[in-house]
VOGU-3710 file (C-alpha; in Angstrom, 3 decimals, decimal comma):
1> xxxxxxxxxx> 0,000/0,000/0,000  3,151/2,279/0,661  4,055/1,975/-2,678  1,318/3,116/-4,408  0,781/6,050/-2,193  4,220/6,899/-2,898  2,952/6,967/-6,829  -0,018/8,888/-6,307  1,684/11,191/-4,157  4,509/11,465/-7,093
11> xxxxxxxxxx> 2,872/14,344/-9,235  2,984/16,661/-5,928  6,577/16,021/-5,180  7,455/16,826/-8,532  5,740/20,091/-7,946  7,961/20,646/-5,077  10,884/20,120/-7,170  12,330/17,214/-5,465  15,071/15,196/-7,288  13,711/12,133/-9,769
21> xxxxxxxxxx> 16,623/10,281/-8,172  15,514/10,812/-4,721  11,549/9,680/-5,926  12,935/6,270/-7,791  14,520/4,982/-4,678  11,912/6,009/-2,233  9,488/3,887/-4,568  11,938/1,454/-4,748  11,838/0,947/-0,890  8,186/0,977/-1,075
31> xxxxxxxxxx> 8,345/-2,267/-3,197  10,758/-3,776/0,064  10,242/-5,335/3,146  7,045/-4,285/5,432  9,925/-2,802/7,758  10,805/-0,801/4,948  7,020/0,108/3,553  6,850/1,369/7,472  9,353/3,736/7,258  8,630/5,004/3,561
41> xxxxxxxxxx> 5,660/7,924/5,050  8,966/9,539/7,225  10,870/9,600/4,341  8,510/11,037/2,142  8,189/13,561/5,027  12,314/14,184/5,158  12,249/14,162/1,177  9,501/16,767/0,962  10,208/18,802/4,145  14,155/19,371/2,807
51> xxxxxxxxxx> 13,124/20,392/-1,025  12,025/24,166/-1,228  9,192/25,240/-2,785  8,585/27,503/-5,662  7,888/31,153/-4,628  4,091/30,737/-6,117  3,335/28,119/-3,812  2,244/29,950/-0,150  2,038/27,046/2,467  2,906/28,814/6,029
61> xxxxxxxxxx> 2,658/32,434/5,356  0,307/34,820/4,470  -0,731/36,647/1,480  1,529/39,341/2,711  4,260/37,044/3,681  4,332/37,727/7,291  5,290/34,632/9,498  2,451/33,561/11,998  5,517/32,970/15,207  7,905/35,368/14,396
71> xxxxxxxxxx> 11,437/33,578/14,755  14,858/34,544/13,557  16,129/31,879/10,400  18,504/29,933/13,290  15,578/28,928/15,199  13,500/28,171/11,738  16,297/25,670/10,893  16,579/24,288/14,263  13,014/23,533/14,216  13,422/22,007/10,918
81> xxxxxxxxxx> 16,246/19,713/11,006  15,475/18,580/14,528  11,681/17,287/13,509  13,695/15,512/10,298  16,535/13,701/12,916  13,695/12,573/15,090  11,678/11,341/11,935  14,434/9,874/10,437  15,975/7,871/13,964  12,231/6,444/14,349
91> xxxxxxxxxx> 12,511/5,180/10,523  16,032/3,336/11,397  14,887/1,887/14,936  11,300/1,098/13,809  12,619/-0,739/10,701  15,139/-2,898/12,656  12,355/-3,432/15,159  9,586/-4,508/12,316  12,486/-6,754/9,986  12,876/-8,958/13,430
101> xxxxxxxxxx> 9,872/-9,523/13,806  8,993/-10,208/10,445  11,579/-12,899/10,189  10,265/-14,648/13,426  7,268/-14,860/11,805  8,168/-16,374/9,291  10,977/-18,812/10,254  8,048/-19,626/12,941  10,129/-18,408/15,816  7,257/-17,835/18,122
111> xxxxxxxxxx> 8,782/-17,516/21,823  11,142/-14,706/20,126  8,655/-13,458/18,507  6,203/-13,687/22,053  9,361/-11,989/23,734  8,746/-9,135/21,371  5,604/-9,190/22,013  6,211/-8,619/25,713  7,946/-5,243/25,063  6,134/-4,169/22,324
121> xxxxxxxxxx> 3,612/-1,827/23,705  6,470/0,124/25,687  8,339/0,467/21,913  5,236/1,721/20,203  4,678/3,951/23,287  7,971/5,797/22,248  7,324/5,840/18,575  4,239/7,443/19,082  5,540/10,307/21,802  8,731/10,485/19,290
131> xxxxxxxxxx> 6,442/10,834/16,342  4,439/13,202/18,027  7,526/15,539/18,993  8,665/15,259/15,047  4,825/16,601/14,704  4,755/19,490/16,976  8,525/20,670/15,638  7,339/20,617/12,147  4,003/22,247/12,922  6,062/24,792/14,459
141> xxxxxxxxxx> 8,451/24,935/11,975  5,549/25,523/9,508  4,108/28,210/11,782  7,612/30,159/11,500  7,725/30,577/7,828  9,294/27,708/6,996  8,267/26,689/3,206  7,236/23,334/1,658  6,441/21,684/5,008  2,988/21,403/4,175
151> xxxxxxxxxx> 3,079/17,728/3,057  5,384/16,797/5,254  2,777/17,460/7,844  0,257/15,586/6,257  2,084/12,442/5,535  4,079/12,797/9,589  0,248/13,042/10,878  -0,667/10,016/9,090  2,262/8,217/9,639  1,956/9,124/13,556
161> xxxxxxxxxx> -1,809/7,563/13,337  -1,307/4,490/11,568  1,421/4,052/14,541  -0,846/4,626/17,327  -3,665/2,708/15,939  -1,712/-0,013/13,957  0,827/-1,229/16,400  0,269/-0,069/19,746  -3,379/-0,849/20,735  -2,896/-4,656/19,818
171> xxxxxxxxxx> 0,561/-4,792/21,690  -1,083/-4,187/24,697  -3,703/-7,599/24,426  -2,991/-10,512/26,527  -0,924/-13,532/24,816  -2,033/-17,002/25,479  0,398/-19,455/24,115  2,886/-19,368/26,962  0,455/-20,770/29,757  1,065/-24,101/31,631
181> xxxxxxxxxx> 0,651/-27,037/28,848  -0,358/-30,500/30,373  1,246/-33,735/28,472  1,452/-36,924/29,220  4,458/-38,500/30,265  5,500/-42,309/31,627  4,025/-43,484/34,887  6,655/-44,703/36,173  8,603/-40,688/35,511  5,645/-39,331/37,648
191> xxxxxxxxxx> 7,741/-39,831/41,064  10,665/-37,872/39,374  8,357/-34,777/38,943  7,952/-32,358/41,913  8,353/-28,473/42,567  10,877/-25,726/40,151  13,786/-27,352/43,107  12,781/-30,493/42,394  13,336/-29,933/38,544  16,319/-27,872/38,746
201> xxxxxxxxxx> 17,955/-30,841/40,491  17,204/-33,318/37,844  18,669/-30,978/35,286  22,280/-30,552/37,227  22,233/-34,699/37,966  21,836/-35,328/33,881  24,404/-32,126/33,095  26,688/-34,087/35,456  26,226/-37,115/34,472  25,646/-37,272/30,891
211> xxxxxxxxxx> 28,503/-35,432/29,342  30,261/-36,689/26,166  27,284/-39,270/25,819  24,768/-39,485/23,517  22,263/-39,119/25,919  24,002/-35,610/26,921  20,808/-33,176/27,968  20,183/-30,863/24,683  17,122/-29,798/23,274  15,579/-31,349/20,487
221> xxxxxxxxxx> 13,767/-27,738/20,163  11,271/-27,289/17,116  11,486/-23,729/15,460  8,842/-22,068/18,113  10,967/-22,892/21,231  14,023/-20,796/19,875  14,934/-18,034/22,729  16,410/-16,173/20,131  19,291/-12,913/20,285  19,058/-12,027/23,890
231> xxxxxxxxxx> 21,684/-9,596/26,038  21,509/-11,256/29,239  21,100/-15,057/29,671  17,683/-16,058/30,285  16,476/-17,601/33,691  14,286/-20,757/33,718  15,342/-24,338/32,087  15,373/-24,642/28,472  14,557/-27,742/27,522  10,663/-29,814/27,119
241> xxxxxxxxxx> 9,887/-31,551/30,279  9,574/-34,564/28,436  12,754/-34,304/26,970  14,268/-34,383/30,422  12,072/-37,581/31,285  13,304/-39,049/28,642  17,286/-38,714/29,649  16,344/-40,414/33,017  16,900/-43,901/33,005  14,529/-46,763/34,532
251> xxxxxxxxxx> 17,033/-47,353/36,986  16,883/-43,858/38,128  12,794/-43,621/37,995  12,726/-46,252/40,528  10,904/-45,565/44,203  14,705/-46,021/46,214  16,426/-43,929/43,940  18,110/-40,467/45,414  16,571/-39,068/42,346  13,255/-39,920/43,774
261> xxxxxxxxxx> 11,846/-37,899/46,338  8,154/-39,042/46,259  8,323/-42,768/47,207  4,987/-43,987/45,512  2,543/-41,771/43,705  -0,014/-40,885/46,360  3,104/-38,986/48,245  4,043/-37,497/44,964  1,110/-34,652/45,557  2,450/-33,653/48,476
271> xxxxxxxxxx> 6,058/-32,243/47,366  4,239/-29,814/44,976  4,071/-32,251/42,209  1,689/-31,636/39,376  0,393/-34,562/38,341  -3,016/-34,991/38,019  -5,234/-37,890/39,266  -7,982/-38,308/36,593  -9,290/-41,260/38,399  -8,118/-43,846/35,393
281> xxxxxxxxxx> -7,050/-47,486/35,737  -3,707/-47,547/38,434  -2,417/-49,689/35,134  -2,655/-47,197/32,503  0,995/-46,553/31,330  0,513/-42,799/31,179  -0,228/-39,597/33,646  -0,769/-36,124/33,207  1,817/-33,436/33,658  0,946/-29,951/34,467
291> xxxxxxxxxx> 4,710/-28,190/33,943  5,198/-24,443/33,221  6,965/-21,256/34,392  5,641/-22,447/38,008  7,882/-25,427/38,053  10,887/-23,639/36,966  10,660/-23,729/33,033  11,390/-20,822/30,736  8,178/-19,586/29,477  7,689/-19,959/25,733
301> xxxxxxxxxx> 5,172/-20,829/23,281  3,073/-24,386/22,986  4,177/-26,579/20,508  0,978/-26,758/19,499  1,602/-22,980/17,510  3,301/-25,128/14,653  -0,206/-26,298/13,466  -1,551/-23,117/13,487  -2,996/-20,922/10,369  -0,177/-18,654/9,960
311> xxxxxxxxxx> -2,975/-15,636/9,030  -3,661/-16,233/12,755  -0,556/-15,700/14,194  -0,252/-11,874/13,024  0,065/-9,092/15,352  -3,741/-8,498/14,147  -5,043/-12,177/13,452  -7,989/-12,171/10,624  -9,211/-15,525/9,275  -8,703/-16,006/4,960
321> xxxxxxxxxx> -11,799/-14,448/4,395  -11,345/-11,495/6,339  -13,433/-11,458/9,705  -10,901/-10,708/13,487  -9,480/-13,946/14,389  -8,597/-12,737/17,548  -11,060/-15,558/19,401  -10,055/-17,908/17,297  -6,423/-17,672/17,713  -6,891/-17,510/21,817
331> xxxxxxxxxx> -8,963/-20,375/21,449  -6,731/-22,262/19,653  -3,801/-21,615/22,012  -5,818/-22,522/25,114  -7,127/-25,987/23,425  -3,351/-26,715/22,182  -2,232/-26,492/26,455  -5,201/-28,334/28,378  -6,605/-31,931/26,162  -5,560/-33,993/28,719
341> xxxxxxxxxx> -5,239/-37,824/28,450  -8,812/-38,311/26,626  -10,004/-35,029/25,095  -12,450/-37,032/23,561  -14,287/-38,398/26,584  -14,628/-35,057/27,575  -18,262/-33,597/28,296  -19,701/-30,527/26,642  -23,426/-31,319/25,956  -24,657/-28,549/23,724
351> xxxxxxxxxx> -26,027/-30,311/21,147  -28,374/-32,556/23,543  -27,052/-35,883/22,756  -26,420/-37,296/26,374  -29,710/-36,434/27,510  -31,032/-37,862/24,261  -28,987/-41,080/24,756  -30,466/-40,773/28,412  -34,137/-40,237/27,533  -34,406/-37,047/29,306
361> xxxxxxxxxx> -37,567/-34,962/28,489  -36,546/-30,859/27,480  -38,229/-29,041/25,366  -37,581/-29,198/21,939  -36,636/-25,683/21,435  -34,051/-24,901/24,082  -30,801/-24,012/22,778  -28,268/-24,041/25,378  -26,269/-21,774/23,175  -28,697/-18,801/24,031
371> xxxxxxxxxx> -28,723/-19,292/27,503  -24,802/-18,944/27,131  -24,914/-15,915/25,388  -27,665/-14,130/27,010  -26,777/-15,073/30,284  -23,490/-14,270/29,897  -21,323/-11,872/31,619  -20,341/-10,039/28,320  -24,056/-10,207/27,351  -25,087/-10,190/24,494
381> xxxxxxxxxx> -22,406/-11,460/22,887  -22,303/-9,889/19,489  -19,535/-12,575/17,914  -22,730/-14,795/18,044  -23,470/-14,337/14,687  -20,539/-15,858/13,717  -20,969/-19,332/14,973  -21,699/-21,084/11,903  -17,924/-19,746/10,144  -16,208/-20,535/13,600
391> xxxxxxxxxx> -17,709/-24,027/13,595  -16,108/-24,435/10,150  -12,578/-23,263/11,125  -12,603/-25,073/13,988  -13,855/-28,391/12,724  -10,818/-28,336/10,460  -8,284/-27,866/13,316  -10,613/-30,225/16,100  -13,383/-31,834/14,638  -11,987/-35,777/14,663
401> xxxxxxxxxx> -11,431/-35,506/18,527  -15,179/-35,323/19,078  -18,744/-33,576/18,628  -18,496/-32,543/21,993  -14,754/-30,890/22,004  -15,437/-29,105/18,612  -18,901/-27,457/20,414  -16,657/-26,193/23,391  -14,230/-25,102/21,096  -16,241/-23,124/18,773
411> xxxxxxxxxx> -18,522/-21,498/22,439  -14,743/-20,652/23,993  -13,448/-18,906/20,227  -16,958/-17,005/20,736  -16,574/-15,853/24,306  -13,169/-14,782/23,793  -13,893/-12,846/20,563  -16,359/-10,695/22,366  -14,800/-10,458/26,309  -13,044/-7,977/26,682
421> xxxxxxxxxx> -8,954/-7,248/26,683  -8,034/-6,825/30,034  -10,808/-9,431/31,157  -9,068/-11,851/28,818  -5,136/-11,164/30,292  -6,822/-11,659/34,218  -8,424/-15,029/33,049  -5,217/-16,539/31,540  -2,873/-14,993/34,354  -4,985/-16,702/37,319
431> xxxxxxxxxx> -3,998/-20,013/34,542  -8,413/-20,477/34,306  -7,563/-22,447/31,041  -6,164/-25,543/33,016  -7,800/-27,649/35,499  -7,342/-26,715/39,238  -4,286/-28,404/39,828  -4,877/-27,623/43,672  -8,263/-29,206/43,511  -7,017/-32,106/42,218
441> xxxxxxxxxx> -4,482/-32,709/44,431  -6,931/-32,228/47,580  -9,434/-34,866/46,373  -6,136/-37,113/45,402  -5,403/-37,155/48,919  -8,682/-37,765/49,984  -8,968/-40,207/47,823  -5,876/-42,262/48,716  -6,524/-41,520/52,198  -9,826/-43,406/52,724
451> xxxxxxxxxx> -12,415/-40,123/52,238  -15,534/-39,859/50,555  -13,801/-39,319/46,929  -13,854/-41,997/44,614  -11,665/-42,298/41,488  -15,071/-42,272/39,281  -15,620/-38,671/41,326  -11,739/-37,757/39,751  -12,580/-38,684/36,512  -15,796/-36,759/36,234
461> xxxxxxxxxx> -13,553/-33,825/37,498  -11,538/-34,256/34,244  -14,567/-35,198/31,694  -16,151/-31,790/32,988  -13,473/-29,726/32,845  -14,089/-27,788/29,592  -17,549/-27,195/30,768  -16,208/-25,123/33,981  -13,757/-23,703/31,629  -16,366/-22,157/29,515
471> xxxxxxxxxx> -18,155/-21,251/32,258  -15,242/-19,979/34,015  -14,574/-16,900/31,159  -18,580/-16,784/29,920  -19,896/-15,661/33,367  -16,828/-14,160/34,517  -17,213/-12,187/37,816  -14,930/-9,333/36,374  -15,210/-5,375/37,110  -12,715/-3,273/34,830
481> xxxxxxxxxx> -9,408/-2,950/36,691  -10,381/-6,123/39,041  -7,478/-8,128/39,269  -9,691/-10,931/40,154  -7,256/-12,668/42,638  -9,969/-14,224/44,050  -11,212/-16,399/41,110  -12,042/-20,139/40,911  -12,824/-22,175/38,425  -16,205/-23,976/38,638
491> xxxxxxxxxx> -14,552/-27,394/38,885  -16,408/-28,598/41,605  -19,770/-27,616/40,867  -19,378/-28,988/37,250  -17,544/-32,157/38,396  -20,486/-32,590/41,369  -23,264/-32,090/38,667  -21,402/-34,809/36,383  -21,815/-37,423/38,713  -25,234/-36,694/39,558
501> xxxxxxxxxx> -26,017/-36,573/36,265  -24,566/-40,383/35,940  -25,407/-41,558/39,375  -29,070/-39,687/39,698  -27,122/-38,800/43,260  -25,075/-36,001/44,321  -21,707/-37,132/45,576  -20,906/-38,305/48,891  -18,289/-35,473/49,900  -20,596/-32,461/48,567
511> xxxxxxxxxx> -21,675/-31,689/51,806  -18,523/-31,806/53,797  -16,702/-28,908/55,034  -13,979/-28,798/52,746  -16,428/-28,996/49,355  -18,826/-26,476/50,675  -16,182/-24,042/51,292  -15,095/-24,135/47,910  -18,309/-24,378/46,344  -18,902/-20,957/47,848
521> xxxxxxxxxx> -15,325/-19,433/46,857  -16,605/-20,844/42,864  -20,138/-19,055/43,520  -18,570/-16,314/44,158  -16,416/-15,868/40,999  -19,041/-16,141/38,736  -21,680/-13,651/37,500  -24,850/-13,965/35,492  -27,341/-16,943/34,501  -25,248/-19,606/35,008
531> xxxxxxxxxx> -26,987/-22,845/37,003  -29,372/-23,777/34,148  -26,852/-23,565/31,662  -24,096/-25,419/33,728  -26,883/-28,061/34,530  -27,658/-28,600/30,659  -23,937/-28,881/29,529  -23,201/-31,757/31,831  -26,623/-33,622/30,815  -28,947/-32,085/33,414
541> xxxxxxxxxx> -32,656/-30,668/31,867  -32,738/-28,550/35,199  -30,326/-28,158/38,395  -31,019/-30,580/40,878  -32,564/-30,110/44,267  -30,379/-32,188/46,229  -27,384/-30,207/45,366  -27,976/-26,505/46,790  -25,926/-23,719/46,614  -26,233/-19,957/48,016
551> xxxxx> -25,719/-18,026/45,383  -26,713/-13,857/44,017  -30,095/-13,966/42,254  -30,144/-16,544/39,464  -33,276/-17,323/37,171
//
């Protein structure tokens, strides 16, 4: 687009008697790199701003010639060359800045390119004051007598805009590739896995012990975990947790080794471990990790990023036929961290078919969808609309895991679309995309421990979990500039209703202490209509009786 502005703008600068020289290579550089199509509107400023004009043309002076801020011709110079030094240092930097992260982009070097990201809206903050000095000198300049400046103004306010609106109003959204990812790893690793110490430690033991070997601890990186240029050497441990699993030998997994600190599984949840307990067979061969910045690890993008649309993955995503893919792409991030072991046993009933399979009576024309949106928090949900087109972008990048994921998927690309920015950065900070590791834990130990919980109670946790997620960001209890340090996901009301819904009971531990206390800390971080719709997506035509909760006014 640079380009051809320069063109049309090419009979003008003739006018102003610039050099044909000096016009070639600034269309030239509009044919270049975006970095370079970025910087052309300062140079078109310089170009015209240094060229004088021919007497005929009056831009900053009257018809009698008088100046409108009388100033001697030092000060009209100053005024001058200092607005084209300012323009022409924010060209340099801003190009540098732009060609880097152009070519993460495209080499797919996403955590560089999210470390960018992180600094992005303090860089675009300066451009935009620096612009806006280069404006007010010029203007001035223009106001002093100086001729041919005209333009230049005109293409400096422009370029100052484009800045402001362009670049730094998206750097300031919330990113959500770099949250905790959950993966599954050997059950027989899970007693090697503990607390950021605990992982620290297994990285010196395989430094120190591995040397010269092949099994020497280096990362098998993909493109998106490269750190890329950095001053200072970055903090946190480099490599996949899996990779490091996979350096340890059996011998060293075993309960008596001083590897080990956890000496069987139900202990491991006590040393800060995050492996969860989704109440599967004890003979399965696989768990599920939880591992992030938490646990010591540098913070970078999912893997799952390499799968991604690249149209996306821009700085302002848009889908191929032009609508914001701004839901989309946080959607996409959040489903690439938190499957699980079986994301396709997992529950999300929109579409009616478990209480169809169940015989339940509803009426025909409720459409859990609309309760969603209308009793949403971010009511009423304008994205709406655009549920057919998401279902179709999303059932190319989801739809063989299940009906049920893709209908979760498509609701969360829809909620996020319309919530808004900050509301978006609170939920991923307090890590709401993941299951409550803490939760788990608790009913683990109750579990192993001889309580109430059951393993079929643990595994309706984890088949429900997308429904509290949903739930979680759609009726968000969120006040602009809440920091919401309070919030809970709804894991235990959605896991409770689960088994009720399978049972026709509620479950044995709902009305101890421990689960009414949090039942009342997950009332109270959500807002809205939310019981009917909670009920439905689990199975449930209405909420049942024998599961009360005190709650604000809900219909």
């Amino acid at each position: 687009m640079a380009y051809y502005w320069a063109i049309l703008l090419a009979g003008k600068v003739t006018e102003l008697g610039i050099h044909t020289r000096t016009m070639r290579a600034v269309c030239k550089l509009g044919r270049g790199t975006p970095a370079a199509a970025f910087a052309l509107p300062w140079l078109l400023a310089i170009c015209v701003s240094s060229h004088p004009v021919p007497d005929k043309t009056i831009l900053a002076r009257g018809a009698s010639g008088t100046e409108v801020i009388a100033t001697d011709s030092t000060t009209r110079q100053a005024l001058l060359w200092t607005s084209i030094a300012v323009a022409v240092f924010v060209a340099l930097i801003q190009s540098l800045v732009a060609t880097m992260a152009t070519i993460a982009e495209d080499s797919r070097a996403w955590t560089f390119r999210f470390r960018l990201a992180l600094y992005e809206h303090w860089w675009y903050t300066w451009i935009s004051v620096l612009l806006g000095i280069s404006l007010i000198l010029i203007v001035l300049s223009f106001l002093a007598g100086n001729n041919g400046d005209a333009l230049g103004i005109l293409v400096l306010s422009s370029a100052t805009g484009m800045t402001i609106v362009r670049y730094a109003v998206p750097a300031w959204r919330g990113r959500a590739w770099t949250g905790a990812s959950r993966t599954a790893i050997p059950r027989e690793k899970a007693l090697l896995c503990g607390d950021a110490a605990q992982w620290a430690r297994l990285c010196v033991h395989l430094a120190q012990n591995r040397k010269g070997t092949d099994a020497d601890l280096h990362s098998t990186s993909v493109p998106s975990d490269d750190w890329g240029w950095t001053v200072w050497p970055p903090s946190g441990i480099a490599q996949d947790a899996t990779e490091i699993l996979a350096k340890v030998t059996e011998k060293e997994a075993v309960p008596d080794s001083e590897l080990v600190l956890a000496k069987n599984l139900a202990d491991a949840a006590a040393l800060g471990s995050t492996i969860y307990n989704d109440g599967l067979a004890p003979d399965r061969s696989t768990v599920s990790l939880q591992w992030g910045s938490t646990q010591g690890f540098r913070r970078r993008v999912s893997r799952g990023i390499s799968s991604m649309p690249i149209n996306l993955l821009l700085s302002r995503p848009v889908t191929v036929d032009g609508y914001s893919g701004e839901g989309l792409c946080l959607a996409m991030a959040v489903l690439a961290r938190n499957k699980g072991l079986l994301p396709n046993t997992l529950i999300f009933d929109a579409a009616h078919a478990l209480k169809r399979e169940k015989n339940l009576t509803f009426p025909p024309q409720w459409k859990l969808t609309a309760d969603l949106e209308n009793g949403s928090t971010w009511a009423p949900r304008p994205q709406k609309a655009l549920r057919s087109y998401n279902t179709k972008a999303m059932e190319s990048q989801v739809g063989t895991i299940g009906a049920d994921y893709l209908l979760a998927a498509v609701e969360l690309a829809l909620i996020f679309a319309d919530c808004p920015a900050e509301a978006t950065k609170t939920w991923l900070q307090r890590e709401m995309a993941q299951q409550d590791i803490e939760l788990n834990r608790l009913m683990h130990q109750k579990h192993t421990q001889g309580g109430t919980v059951t393993a079929a109670d643990l595994n309706a946790m984890y088949r429900a979990s997308y429904v509290s997620m949903v739930m979680s960001l759609n009726n968000m209890r969120w006040r602009r500039g809440d920091t919401a340090g309070s919030l809970r996901r709804p894991d235990l009301l959605c896991g409770g209703l689960l088994v009720y819904a399978e049972t026709g009971q509620a479950p044995a531990w709902w009305g101890e202490a421990w689960a009414r206390d949090r039942v009342q800390q997950e009332v109270e971080s959500l807002a809205g209509v939310w019981r009917k719709p909670m009920a439905g997506l689990v199975g449930l035509v209405e909420w049942p009786a024998e599961m009360p909760v005190d709650c604000d006014a809900q219909s």
